[in-house]
Gaussian input, Z-matrix of N, CA and C with variables (Angstrom, degrees):
# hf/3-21g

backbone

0 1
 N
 C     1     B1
 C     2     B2     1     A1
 N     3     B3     2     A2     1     D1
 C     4     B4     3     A3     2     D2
 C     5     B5     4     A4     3     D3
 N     6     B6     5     A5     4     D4
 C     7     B7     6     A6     5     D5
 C     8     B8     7     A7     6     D6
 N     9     B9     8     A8     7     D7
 C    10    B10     9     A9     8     D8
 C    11    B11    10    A10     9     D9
 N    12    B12    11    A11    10    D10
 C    13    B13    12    A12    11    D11
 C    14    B14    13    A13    12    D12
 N    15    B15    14    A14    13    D13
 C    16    B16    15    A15    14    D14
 C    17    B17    16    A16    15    D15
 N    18    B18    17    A17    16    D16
 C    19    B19    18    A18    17    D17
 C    20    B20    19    A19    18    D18
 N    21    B21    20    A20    19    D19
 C    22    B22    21    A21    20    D20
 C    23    B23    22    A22    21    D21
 N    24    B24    23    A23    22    D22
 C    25    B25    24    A24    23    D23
 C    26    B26    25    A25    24    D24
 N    27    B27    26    A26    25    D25
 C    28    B28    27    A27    26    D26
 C    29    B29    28    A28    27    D27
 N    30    B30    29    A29    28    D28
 C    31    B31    30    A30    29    D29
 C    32    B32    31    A31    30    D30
 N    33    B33    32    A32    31    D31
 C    34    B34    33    A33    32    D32
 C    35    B35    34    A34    33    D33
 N    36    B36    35    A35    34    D34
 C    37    B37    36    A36    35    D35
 C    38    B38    37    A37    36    D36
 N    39    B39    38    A38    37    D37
 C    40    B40    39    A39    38    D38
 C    41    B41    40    A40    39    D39
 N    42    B42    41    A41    40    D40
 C    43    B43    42    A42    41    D41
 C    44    B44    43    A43    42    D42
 N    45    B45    44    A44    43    D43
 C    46    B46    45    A45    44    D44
 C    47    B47    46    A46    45    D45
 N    48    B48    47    A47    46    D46
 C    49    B49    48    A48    47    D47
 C    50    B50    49    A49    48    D48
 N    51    B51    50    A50    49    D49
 C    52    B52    51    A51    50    D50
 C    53    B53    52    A52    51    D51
 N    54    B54    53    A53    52    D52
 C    55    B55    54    A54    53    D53
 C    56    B56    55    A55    54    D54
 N    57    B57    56    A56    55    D55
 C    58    B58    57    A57    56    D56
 C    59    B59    58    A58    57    D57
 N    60    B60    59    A59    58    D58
 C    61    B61    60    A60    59    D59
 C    62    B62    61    A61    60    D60
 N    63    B63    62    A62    61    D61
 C    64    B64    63    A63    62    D62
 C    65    B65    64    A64    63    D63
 N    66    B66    65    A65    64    D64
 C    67    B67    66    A66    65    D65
 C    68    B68    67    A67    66    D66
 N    69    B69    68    A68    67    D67
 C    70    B70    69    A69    68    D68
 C    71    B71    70    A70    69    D69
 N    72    B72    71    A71    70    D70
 C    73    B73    72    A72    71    D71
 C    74    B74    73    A73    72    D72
 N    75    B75    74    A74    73    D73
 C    76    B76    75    A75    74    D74
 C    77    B77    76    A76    75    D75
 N    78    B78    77    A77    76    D76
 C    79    B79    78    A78    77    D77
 C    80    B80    79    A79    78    D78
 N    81    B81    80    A80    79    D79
 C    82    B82    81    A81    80    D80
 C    83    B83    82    A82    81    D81
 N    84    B84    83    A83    82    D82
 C    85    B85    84    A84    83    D83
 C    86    B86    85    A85    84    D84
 N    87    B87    86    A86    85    D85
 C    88    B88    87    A87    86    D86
 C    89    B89    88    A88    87    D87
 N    90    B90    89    A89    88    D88
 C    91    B91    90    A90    89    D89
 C    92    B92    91    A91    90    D90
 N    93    B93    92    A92    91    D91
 C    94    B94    93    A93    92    D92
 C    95    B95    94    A94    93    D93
 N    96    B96    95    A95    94    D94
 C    97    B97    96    A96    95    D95
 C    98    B98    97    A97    96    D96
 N    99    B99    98    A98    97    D97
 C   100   B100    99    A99    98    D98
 C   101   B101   100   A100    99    D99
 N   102   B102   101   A101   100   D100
 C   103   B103   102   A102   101   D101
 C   104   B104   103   A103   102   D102
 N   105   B105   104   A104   103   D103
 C   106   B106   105   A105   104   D104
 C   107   B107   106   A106   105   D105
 N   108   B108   107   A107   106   D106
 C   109   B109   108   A108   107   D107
 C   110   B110   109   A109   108   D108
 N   111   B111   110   A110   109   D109
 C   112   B112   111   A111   110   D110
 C   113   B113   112   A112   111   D111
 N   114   B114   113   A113   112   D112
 C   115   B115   114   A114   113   D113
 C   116   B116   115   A115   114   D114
 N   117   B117   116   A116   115   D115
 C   118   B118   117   A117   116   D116
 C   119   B119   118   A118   117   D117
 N   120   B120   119   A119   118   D118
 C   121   B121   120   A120   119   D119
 C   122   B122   121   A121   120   D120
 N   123   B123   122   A122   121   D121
 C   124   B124   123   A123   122   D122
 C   125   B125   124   A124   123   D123
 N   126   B126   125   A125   124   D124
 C   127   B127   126   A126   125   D125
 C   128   B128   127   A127   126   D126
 N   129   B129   128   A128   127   D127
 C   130   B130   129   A129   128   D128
 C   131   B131   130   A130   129   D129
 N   132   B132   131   A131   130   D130
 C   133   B133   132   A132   131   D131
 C   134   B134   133   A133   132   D132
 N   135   B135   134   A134   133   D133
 C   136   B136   135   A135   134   D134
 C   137   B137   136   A136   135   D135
 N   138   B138   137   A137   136   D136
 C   139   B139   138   A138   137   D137
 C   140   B140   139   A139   138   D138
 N   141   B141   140   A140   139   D139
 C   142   B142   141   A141   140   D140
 C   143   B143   142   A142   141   D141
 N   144   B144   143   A143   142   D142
 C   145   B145   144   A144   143   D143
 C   146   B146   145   A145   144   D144
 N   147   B147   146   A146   145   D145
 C   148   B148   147   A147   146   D146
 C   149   B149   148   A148   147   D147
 N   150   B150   149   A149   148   D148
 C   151   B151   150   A150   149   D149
 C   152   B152   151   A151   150   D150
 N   153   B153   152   A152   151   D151
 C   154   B154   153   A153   152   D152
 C   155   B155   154   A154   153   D153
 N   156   B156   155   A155   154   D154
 C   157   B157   156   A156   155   D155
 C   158   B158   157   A157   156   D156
 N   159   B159   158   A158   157   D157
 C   160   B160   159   A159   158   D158
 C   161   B161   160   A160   159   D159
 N   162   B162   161   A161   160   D160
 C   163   B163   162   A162   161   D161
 C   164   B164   163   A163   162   D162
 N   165   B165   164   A164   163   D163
 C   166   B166   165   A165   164   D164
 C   167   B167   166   A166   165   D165
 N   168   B168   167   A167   166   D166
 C   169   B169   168   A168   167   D167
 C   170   B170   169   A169   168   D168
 N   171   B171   170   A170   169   D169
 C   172   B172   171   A171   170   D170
 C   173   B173   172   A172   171   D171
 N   174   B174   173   A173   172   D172
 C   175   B175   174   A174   173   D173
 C   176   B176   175   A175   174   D174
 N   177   B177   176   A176   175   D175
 C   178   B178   177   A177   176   D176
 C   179   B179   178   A178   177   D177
 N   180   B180   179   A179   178   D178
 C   181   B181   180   A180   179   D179
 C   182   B182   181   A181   180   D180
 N   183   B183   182   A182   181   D181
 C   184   B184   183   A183   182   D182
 C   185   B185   184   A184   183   D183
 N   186   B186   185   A185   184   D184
 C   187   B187   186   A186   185   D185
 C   188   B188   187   A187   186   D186
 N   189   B189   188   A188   187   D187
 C   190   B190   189   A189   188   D188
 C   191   B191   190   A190   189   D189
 N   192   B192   191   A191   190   D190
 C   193   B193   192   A192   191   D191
 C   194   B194   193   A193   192   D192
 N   195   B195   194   A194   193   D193
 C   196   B196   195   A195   194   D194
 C   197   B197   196   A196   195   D195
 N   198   B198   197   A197   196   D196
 C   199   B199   198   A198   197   D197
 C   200   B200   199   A199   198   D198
 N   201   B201   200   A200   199   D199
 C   202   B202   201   A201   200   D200
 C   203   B203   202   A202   201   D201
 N   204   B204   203   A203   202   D202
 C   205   B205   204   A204   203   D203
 C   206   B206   205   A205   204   D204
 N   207   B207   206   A206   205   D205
 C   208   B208   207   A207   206   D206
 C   209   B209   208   A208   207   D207
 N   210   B210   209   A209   208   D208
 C   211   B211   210   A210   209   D209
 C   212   B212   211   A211   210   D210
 N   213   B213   212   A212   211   D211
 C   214   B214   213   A213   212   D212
 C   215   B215   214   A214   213   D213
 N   216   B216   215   A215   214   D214
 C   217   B217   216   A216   215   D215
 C   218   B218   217   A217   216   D216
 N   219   B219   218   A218   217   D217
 C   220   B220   219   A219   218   D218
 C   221   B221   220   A220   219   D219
 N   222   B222   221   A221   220   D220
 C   223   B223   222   A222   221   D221
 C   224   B224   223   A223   222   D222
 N   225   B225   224   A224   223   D223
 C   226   B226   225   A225   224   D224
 C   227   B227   226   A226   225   D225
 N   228   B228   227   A227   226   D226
 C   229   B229   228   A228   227   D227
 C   230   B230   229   A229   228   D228
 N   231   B231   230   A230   229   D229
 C   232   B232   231   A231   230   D230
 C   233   B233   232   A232   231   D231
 N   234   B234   233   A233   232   D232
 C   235   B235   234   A234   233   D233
 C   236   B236   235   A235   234   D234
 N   237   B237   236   A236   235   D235
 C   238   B238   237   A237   236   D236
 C   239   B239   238   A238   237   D237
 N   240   B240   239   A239   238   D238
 C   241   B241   240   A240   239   D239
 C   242   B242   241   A241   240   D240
 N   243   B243   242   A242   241   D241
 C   244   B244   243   A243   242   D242
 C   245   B245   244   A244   243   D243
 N   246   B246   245   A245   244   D244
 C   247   B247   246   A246   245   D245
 C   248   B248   247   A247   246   D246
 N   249   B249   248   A248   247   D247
 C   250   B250   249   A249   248   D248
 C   251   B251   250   A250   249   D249
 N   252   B252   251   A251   250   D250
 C   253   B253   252   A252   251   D251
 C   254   B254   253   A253   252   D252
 N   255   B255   254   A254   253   D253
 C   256   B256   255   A255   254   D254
 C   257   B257   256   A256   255   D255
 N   258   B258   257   A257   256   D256
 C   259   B259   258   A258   257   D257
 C   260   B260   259   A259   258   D258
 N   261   B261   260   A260   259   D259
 C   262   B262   261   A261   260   D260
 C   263   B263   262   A262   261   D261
 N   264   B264   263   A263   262   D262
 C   265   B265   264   A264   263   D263
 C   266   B266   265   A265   264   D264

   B1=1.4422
   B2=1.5316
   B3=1.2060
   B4=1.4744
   B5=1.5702
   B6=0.9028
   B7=1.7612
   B8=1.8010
   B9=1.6537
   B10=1.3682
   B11=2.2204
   B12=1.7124
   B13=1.6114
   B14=1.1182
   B15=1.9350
   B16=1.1029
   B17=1.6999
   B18=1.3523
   B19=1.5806
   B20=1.6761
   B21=1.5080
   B22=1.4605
   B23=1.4079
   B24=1.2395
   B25=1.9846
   B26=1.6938
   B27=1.6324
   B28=1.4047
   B29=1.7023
   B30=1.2689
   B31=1.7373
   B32=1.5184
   B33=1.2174
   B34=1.0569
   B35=1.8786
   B36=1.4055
   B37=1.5872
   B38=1.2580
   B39=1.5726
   B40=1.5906
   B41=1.5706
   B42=1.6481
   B43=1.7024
   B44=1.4459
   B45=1.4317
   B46=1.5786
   B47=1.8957
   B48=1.0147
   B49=1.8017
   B50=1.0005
   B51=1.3517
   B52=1.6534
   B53=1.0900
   B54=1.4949
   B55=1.3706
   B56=1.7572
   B57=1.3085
   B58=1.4134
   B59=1.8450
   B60=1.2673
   B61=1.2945
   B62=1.6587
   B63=0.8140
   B64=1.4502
   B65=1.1984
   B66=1.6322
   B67=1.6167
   B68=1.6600
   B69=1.1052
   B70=1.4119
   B71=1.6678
   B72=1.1597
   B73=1.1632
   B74=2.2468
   B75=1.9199
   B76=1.8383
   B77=2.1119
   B78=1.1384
   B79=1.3834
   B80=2.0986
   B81=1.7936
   B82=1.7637
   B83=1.9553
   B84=0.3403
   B85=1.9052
   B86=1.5233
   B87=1.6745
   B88=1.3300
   B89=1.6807
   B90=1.1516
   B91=1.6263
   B92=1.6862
   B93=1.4764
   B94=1.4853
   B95=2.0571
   B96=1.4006
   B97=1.4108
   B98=1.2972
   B99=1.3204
   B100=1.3920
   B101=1.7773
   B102=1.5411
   B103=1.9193
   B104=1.8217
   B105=1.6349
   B106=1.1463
   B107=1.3413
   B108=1.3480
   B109=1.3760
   B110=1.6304
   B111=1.1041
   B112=1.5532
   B113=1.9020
   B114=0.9468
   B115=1.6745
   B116=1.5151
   B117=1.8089
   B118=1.2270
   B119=1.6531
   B120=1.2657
   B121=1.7498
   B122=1.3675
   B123=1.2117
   B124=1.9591
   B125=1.7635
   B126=1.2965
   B127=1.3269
   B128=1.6182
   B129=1.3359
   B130=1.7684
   B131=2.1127
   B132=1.3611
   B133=1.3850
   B134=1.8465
   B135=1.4124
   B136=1.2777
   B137=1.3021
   B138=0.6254
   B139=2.0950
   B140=1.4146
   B141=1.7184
   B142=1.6917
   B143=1.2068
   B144=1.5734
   B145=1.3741
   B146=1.1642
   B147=1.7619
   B148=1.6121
   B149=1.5080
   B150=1.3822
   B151=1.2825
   B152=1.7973
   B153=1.1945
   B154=1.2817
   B155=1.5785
   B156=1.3769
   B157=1.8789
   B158=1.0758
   B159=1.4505
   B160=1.7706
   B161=2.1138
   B162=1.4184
   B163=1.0289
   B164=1.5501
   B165=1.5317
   B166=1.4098
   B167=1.8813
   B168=1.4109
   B169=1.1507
   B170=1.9202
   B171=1.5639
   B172=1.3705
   B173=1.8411
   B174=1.2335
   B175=1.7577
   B176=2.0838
   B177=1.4508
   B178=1.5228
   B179=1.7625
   B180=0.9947
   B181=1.2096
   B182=1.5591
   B183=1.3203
   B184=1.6741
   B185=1.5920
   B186=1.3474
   B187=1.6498
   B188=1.6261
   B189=1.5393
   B190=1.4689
   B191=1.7084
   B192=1.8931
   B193=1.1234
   B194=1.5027
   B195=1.0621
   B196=1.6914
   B197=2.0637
   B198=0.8716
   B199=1.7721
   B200=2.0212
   B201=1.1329
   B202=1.7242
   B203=1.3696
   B204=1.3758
   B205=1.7225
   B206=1.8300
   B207=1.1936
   B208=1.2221
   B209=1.7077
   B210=1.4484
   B211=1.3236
   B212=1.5879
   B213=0.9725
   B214=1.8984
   B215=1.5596
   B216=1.2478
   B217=1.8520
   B218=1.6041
   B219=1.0650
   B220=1.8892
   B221=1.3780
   B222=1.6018
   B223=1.1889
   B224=1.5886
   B225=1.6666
   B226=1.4043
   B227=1.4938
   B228=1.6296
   B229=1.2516
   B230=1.5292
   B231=1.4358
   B232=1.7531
   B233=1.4303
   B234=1.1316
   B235=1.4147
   B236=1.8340
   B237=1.1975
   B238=1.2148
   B239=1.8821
   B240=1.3270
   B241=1.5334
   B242=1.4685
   B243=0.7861
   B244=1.7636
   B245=2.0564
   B246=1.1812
   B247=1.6721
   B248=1.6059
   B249=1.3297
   B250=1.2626
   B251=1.5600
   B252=1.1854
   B253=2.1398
   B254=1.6724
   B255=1.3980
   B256=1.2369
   B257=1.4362
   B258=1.4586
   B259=1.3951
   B260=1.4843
   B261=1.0926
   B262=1.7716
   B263=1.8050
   B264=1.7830
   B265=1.5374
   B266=1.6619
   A1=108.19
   A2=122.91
   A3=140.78
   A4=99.16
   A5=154.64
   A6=147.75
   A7=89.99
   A8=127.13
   A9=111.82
   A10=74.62
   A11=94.63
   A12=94.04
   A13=141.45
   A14=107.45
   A15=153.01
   A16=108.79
   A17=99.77
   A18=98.63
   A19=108.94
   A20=116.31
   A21=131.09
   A22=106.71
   A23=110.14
   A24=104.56
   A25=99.14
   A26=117.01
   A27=119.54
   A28=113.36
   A29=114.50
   A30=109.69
   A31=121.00
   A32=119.70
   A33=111.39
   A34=125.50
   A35=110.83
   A36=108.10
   A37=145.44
   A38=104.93
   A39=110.40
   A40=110.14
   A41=105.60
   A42=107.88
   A43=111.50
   A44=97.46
   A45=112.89
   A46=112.28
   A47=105.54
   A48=98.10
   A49=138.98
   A50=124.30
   A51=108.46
   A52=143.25
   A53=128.15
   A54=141.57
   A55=71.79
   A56=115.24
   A57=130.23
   A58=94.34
   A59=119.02
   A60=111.30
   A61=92.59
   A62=179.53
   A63=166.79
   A64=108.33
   A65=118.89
   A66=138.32
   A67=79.29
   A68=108.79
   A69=119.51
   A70=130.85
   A71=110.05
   A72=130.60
   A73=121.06
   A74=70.52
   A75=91.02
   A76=99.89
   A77=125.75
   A78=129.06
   A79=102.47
   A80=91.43
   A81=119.31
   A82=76.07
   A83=109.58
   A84=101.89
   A85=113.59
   A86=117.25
   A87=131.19
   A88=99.13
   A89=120.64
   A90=124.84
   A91=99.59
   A92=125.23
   A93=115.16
   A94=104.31
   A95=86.63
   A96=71.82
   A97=145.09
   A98=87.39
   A99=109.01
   A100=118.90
   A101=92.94
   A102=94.58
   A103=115.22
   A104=119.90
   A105=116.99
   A106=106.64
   A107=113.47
   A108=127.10
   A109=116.02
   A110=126.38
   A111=147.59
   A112=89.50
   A113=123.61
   A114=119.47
   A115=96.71
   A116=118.75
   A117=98.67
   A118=99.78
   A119=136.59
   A120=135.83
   A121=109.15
   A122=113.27
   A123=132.17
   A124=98.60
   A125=115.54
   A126=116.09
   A127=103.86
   A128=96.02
   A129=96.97
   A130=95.40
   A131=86.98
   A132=114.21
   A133=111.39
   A134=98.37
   A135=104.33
   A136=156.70
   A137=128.07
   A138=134.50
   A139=132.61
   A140=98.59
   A141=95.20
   A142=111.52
   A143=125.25
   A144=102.48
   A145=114.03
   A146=113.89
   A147=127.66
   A148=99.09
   A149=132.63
   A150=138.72
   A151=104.68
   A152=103.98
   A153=134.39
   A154=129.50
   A155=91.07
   A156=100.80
   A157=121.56
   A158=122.00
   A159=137.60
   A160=90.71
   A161=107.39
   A162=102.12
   A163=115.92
   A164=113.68
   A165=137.99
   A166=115.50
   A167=120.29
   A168=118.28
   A169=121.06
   A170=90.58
   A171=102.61
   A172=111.43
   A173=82.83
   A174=139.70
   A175=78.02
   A176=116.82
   A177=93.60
   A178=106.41
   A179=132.02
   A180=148.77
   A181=114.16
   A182=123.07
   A183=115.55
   A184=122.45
   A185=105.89
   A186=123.28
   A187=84.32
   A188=117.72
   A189=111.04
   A190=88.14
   A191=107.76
   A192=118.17
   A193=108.79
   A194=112.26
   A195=124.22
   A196=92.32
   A197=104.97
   A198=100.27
   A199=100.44
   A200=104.45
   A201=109.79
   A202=77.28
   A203=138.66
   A204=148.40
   A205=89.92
   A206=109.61
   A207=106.36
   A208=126.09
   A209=106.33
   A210=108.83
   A211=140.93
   A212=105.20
   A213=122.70
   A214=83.97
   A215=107.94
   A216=110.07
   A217=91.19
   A218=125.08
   A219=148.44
   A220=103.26
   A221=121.22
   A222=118.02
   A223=91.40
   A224=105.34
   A225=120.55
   A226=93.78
   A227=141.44
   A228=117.10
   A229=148.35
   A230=95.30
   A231=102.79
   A232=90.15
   A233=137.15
   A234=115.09
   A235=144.02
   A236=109.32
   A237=149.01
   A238=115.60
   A239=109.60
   A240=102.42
   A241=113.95
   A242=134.74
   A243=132.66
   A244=87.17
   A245=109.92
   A246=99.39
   A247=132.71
   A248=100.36
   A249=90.80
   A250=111.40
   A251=93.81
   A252=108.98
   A253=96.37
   A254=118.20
   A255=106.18
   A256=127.17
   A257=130.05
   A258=101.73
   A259=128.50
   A260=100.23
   A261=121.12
   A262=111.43
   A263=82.46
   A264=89.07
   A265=137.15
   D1=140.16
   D2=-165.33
   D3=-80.92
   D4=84.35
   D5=-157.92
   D6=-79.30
   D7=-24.54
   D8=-113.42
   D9=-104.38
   D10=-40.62
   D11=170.41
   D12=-46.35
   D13=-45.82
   D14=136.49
   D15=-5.57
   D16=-75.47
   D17=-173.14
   D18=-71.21
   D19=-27.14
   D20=174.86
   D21=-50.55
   D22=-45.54
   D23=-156.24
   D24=-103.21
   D25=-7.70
   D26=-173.09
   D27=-59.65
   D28=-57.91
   D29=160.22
   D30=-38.50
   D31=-38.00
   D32=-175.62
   D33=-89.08
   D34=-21.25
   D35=120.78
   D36=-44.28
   D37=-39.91
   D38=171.92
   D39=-53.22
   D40=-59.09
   D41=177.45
   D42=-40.19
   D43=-64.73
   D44=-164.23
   D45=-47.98
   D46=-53.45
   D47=143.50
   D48=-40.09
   D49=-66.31
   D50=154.40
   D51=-52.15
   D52=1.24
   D53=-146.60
   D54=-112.47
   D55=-68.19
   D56=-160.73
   D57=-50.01
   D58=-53.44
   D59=-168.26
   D60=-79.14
   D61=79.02
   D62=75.23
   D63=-65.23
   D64=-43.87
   D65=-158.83
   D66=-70.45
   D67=-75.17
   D68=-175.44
   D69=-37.98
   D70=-37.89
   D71=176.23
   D72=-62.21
   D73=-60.05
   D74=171.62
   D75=-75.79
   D76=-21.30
   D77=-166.31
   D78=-66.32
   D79=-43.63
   D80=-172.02
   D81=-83.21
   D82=-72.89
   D83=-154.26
   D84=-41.97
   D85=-40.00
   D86=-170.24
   D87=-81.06
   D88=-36.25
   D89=-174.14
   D90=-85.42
   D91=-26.98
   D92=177.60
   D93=-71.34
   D94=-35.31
   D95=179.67
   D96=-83.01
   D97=-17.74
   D98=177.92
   D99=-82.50
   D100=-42.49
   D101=156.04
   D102=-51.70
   D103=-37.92
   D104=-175.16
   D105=-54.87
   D106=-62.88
   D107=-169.66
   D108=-57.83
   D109=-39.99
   D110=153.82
   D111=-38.59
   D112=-65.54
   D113=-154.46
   D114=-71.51
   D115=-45.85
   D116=-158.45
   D117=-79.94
   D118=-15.57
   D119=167.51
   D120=-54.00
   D121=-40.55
   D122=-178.54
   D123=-66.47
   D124=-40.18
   D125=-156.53
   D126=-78.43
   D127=-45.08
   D128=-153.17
   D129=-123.58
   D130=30.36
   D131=172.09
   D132=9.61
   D133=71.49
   D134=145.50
   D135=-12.06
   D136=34.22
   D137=-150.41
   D138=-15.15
   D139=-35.32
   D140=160.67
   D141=-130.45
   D142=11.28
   D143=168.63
   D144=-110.65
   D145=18.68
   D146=-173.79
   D147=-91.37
   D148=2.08
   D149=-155.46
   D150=-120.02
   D151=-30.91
   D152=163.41
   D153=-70.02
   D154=-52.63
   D155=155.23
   D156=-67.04
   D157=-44.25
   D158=-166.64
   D159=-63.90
   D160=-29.63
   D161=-150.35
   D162=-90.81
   D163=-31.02
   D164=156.07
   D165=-70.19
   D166=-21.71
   D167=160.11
   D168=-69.40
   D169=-17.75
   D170=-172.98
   D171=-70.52
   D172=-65.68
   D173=-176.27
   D174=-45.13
   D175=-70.44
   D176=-164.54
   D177=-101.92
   D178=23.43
   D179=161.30
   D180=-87.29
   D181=-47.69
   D182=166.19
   D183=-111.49
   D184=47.10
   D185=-166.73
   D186=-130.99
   D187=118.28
   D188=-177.21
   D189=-88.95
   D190=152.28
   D191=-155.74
   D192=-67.28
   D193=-32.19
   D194=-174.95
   D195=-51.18
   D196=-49.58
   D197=-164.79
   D198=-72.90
   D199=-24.29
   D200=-172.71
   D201=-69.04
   D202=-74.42
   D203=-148.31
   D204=-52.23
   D205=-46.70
   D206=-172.04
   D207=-65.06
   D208=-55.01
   D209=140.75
   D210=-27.19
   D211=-37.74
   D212=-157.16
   D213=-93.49
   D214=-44.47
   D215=-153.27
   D216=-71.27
   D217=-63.35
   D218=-175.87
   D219=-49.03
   D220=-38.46
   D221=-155.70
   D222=-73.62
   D223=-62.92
   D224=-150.38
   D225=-65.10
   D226=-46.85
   D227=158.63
   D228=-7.77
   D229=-40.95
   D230=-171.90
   D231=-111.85
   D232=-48.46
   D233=168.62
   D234=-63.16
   D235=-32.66
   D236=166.96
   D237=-68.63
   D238=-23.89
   D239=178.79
   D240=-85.26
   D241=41.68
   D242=162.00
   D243=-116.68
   D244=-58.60
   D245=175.97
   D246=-69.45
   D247=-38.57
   D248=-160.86
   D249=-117.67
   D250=131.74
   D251=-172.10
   D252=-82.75
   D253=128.55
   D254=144.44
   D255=-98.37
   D256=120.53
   D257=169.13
   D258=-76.33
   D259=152.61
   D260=172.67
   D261=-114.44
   D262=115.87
   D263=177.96
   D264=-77.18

């Protein structure tokens, strides 16, 4: 076993973990809020932006998740490349 690569590529797991817990973190925060806001339009039924909610509940409710991932991944690519670096390990 190579110990010497090992210790070479180990930081860059370290990042890559944190990247994952941040992604993750802001991923739970943006979907809590946005479910909040979704419930209180649902609740006290809004008139045109309840049509809008009804309609994105639809939209990711009969979209099996594999094709949303697919979307999301493709999308943020072409929009997202002037900002955002991914690394490759």
């Amino acid at each position: 076993m190579n110990w010497d690569y090992i210790l070479t590529v180990l930081p860059k797991f370290g990042y890559a973990t944190l990247m994952t817990l941040h992604l993750a973190f802001w991923g739970i925060l943006l979907s809590l809020i946005i479910g909040v806001l979704c419930a209180l339009v649902t609740t006290y039924k809004v008139k045109y932006l309840k049509v809008f909610v009804q309609g994105y509940i639809e939209l990711s409710r009969n979209t099996p998740l594999l094709i949303q991932v697919f979307f999301s991944i493709l999308g943020s690519r072409k929009s997202a490349s002037k900002w955002m670096v991914l690394p490759v390990v």
